[in-house]
MARNU-222691 format. One line per 2 residues: their letters; for each residue x, y, z of N, C-alpha, C, O, CB. Coordinates in pm, whole numbers, plus 50000, padded with zeros to 5 digits. Glycine has a CB too. Example, Ala and Ser with C-alpha at 12.3 -4.5 7.8 and 13.67 -1.06 7.14 Angstrom:
<atoms>
as> 51319/49431/50780/51230/49550/50780/51320/49670/50780/51424/49668/50846/51131/49553/50905 | 51285/49775/50708/51367/49894/50714/51290/50003/50787/51341/50114/50804/51408/49940/50572
</atoms>
This chain:
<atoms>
xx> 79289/18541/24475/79366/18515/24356/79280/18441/24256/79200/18356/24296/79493/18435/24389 | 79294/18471/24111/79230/18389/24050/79235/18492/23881/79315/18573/23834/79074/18352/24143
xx> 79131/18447/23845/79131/18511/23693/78971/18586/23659/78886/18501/23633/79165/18366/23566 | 78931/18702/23656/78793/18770/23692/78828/18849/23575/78907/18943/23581/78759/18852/23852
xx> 78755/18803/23441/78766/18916/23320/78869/18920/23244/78871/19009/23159/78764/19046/23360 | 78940/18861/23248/79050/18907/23150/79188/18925/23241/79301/18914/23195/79003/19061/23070
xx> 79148/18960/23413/79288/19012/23403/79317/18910/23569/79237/18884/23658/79309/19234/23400 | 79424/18884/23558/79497/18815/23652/79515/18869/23811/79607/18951/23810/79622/18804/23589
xx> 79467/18854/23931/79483/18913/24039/79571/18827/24107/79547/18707/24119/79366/18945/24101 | 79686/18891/24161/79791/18857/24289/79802/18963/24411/79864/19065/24438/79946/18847/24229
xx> 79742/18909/24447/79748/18987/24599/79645/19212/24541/79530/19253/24526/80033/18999/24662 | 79758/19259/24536/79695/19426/24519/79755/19410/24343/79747/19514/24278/79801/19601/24658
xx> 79808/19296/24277/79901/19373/24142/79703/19344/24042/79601/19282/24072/80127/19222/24045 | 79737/19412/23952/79660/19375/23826/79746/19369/23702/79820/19452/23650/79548/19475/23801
xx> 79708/19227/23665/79809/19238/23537/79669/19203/23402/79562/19142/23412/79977/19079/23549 | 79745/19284/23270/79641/19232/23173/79725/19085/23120/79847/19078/23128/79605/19362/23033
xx> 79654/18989/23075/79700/18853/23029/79731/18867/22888/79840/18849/22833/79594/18738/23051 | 79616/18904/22836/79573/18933/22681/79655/19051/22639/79730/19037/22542/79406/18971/22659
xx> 79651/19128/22682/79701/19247/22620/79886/19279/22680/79931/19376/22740/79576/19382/22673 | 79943/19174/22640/80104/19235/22676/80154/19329/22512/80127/19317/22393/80247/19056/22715
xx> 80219/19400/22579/80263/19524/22458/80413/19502/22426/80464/19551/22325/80246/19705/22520 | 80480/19428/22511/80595/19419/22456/80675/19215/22465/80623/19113/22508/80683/19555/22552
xx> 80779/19232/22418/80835/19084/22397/80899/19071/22517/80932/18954/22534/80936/19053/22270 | 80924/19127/22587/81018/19123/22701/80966/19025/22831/80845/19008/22843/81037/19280/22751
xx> 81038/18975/22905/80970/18942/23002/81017/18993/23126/81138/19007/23141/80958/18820/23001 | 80918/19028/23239/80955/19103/23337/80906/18985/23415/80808/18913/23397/80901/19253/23354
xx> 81040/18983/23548/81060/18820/23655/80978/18882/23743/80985/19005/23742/81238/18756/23738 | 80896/18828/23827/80858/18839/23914/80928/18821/24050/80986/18713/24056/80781/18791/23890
xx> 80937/18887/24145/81030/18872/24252/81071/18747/24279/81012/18647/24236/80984/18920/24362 | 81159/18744/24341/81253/18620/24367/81311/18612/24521/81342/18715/24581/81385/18631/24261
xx> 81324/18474/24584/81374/18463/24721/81510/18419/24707/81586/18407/24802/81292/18367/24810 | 81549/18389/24550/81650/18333/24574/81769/18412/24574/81872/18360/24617/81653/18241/24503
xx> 81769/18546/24528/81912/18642/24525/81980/18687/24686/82091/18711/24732/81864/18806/24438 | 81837/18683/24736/81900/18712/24907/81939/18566/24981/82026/18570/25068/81757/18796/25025
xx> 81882/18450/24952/81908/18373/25013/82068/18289/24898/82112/18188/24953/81755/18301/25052 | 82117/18314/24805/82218/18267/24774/82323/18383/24847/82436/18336/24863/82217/18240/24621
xx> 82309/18515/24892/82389/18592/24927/82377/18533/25078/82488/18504/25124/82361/18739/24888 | 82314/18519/25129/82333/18464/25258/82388/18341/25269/82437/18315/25379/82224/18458/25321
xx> 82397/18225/25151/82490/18115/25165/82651/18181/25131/82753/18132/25180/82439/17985/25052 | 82652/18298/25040/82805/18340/25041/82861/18372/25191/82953/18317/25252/82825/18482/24945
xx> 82797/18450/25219/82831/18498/25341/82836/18433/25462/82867/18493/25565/82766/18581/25360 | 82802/18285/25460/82758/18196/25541/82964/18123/25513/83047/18103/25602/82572/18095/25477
xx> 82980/18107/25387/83054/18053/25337/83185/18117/25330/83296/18062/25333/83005/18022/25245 | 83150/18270/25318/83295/18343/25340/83365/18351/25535/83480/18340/25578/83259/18536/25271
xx> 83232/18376/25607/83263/18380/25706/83308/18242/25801/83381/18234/25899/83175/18450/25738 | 83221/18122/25718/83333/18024/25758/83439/17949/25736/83491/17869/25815/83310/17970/25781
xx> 83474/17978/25620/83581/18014/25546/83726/18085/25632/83809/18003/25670/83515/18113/25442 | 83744/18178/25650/83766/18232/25749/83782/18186/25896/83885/18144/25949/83696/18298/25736
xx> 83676/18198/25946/83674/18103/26067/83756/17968/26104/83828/17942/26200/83555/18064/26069 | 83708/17878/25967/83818/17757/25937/83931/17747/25926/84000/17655/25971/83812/17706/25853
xx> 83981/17875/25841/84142/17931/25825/84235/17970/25962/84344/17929/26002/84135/18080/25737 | 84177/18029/25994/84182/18073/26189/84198/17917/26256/84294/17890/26329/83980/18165/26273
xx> 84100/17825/26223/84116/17690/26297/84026/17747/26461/84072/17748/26575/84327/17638/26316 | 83905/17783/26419/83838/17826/26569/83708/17694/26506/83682/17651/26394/83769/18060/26602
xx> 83664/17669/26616/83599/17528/26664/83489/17609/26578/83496/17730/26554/83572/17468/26860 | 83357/17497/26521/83283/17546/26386/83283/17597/26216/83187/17604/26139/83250/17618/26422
xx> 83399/17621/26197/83432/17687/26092/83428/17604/26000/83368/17649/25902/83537/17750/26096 | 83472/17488/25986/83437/17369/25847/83288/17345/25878/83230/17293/25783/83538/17188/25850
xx> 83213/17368/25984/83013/17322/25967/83014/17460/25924/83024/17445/25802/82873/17272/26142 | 83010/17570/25941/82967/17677/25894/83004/17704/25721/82936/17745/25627/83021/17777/25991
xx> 83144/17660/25734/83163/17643/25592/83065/17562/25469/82993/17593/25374/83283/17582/25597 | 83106/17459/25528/82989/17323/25493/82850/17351/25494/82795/17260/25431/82994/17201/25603
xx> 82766/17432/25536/82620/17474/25510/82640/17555/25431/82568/17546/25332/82533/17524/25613 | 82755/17684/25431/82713/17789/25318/82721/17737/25186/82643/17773/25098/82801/17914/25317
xx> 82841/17624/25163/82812/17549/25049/82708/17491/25012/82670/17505/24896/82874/17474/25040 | 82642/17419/25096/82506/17344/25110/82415/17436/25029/82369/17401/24920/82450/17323/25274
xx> 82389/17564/25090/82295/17683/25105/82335/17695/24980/82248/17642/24912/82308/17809/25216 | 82438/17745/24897/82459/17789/24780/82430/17678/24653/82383/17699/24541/82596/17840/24789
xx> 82461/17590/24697/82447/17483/24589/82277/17451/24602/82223/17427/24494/82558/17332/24624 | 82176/17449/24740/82062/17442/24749/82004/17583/24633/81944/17565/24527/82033/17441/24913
xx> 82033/17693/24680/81979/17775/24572/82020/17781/24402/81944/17824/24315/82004/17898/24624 | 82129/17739/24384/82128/17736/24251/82051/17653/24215/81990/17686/24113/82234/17719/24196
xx> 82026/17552/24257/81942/17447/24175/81808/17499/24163/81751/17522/24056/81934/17301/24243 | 81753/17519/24295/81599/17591/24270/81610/17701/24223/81522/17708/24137/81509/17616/24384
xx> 81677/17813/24227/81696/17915/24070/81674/17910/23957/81596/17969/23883/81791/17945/24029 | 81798/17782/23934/81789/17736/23813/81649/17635/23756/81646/17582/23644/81917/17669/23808
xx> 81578/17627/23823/81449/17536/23864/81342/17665/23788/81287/17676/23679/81424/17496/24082 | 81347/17718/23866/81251/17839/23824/81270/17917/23716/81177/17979/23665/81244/17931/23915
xx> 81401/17921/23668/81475/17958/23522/81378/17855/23407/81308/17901/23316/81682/17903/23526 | 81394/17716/23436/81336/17628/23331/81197/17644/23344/81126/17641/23244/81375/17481/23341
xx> 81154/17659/23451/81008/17652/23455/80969/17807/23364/80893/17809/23267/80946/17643/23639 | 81026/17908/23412/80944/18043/23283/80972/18032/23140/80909/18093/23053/81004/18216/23304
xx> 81113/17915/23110/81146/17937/22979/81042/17813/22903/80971/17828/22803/81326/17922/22955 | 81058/17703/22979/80988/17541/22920/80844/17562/22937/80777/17583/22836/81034/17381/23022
xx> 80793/17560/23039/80640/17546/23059/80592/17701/23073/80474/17697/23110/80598/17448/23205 | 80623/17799/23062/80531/17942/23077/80569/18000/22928/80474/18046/22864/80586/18068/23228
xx> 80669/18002/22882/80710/18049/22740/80729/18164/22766/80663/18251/22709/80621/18035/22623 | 80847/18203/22882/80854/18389/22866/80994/18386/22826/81052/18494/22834/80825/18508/23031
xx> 81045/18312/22795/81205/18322/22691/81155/18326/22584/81130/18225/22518/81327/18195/22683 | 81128/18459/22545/81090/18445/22366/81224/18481/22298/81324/18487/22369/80952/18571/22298
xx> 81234/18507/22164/81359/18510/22077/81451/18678/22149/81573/18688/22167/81293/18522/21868 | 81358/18775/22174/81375/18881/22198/81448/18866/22332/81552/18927/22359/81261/18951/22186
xx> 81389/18787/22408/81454/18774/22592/81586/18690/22548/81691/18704/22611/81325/18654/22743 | 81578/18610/22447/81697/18559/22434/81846/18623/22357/81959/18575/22348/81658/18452/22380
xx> 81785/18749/22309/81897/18785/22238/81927/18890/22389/82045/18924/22384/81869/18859/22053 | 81876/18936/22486/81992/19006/22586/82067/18961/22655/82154/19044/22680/81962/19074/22666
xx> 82087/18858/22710/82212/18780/22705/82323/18740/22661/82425/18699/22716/82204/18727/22705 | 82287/18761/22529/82415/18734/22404/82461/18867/22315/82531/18878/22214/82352/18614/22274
xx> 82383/18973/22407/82443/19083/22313/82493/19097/22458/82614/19114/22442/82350/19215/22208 | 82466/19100/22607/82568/19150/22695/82655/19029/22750/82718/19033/22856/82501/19232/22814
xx> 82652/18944/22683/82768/18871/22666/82903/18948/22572/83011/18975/22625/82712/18736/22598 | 82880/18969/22456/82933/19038/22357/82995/19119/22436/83107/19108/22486/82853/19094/22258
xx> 82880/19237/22451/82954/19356/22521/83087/19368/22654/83188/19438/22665/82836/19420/22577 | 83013/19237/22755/83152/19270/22810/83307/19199/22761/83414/19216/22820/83134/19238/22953
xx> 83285/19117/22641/83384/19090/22662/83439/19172/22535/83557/19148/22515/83402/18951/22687 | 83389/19249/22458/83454/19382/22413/83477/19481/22495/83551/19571/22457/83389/19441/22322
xx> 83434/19485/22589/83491/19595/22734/83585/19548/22760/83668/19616/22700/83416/19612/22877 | 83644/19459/22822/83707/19372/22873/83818/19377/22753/83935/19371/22789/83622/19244/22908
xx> 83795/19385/22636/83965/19377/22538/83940/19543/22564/84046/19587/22609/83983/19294/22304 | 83867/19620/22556/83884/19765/22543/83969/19831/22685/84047/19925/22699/83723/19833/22524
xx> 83898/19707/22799/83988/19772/22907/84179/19696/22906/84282/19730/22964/83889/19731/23082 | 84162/19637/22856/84316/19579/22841/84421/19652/22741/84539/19675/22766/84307/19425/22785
xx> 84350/19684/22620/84432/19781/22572/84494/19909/22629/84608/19955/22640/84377/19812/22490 | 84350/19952/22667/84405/20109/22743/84458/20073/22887/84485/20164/22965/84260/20241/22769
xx> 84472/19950/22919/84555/19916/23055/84701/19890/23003/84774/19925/23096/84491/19770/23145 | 84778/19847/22902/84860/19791/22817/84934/19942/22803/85038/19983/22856/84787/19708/22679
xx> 84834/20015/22706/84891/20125/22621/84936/20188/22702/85041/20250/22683/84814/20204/22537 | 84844/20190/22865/84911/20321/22939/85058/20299/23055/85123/20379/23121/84772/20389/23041
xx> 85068/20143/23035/85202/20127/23079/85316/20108/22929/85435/20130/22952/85197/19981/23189 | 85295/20088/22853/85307/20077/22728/85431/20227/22734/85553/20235/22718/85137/20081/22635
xx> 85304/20343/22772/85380/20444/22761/85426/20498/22828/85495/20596/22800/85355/20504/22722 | 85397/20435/22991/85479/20550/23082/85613/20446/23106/85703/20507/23164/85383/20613/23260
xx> 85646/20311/23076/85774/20265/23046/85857/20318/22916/85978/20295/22914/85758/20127/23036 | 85805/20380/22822/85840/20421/22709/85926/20543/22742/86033/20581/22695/85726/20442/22622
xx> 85836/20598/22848/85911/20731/22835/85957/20762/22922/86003/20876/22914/85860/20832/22803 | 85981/20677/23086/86004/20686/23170/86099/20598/23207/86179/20646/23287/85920/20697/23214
xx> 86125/20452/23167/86188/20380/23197/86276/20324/23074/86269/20219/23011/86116/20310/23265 | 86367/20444/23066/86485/20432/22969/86564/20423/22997/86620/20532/22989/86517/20492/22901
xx> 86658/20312/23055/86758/20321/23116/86841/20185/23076/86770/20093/23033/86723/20346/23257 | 86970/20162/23083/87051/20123/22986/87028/19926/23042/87035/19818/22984/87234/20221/22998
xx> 87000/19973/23183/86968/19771/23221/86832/19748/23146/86803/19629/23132/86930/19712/23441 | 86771/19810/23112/86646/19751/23004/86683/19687/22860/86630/19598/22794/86547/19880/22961
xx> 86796/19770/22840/86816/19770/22702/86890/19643/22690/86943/19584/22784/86890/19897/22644 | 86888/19591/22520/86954/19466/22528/87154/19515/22506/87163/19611/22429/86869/19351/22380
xx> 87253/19480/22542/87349/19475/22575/87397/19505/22405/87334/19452/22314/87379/19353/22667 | 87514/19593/22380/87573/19584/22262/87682/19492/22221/87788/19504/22283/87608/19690/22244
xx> 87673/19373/22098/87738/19281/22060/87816/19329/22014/87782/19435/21960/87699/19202/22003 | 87997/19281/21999/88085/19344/21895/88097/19216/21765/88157/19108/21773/88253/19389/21977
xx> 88057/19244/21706/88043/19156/21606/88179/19095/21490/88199/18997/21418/87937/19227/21538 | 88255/19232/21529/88416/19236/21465/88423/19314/21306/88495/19300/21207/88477/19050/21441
xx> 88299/19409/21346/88286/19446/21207/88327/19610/21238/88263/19669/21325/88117/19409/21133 | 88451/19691/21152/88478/19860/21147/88390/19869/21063/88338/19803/20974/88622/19934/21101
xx> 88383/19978/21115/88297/20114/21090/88395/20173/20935/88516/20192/20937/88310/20250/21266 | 88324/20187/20839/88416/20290/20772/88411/20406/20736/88472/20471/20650/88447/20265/20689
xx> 88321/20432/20820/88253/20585/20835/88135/20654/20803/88043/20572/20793/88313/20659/20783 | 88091/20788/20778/87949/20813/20777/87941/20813/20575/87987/20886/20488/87901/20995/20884
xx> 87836/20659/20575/87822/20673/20441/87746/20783/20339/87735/20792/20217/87778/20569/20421 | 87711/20841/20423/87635/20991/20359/87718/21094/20299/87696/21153/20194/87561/21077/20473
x> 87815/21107/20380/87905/21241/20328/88029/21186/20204/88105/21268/20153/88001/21320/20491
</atoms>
């Protein structure tokens, strides 16, 4: 490992230093997505276990929390370290977050409407029936007939 010419060696990768072509930044692998899934799972299954009331299930519980709260922090550790001291959050890495922020939560009203509209309409046209309706008041007022004719 080291730096020979211009270009950066890790293990078999070659990267150029000098010459990046785009704004983006690409993460380099990570230990922490498998090992926070293994504190869920640590945590669902004792979870569970605890609910049951079988001997272990609050320690098993109690580490997957451990485990999960241990990886967020060093995640989030390694998050500050590429954005503060390496500078790969440039303006560009920072706007995809906030446009798929945006996006889902315009999905999210887009899926509520057409979840709405489509009971919207099959009560509309299906559930017409007189206990829905509000009750007719007699108010004490005749009719004096059809004012048209």
């Amino acid at each position: 490992m080291g730096v020979k010419g211009g270009l950066h060696t890790t293990g078999a990768k070659w990267f150029m230093i000098e010459s990046q072509r785009h704004s983006y930044h690409l993460v380099d692998p990570s230990p922490w997505p498998i090992s926070g899934s293994l504190g869920a799972l640590a945590t669902t299954i004792g979870g569970v276990i605890y609910m049951h009331s079988f001997q272990g299930g609050a320690t098993l519980l109690s580490l997957g929390l451990i485990f999960i709260l241990y990886t967020m922090f060093v995640w989030w550790r390694d998050v500050l370290r590429e954005s503060m001291l390496e500078g790969h959050h440039t303006k560009a890495v920072q706007l995809g977050p906030r446009y798929g922020s945006i996006l889902f939560i315009v999905s999210e009203v887009m899926f509520l409407f057409a979840f709405l509209g489509f009971f919207s309409f099959f009560f509309g046209t299906y559930g017409r029936d007189q206990r829905y309706l509000a009750p007719k008041r007699d108010w004490g007022f005749r009719s004096l007939g059809n004012p048209s004719s």
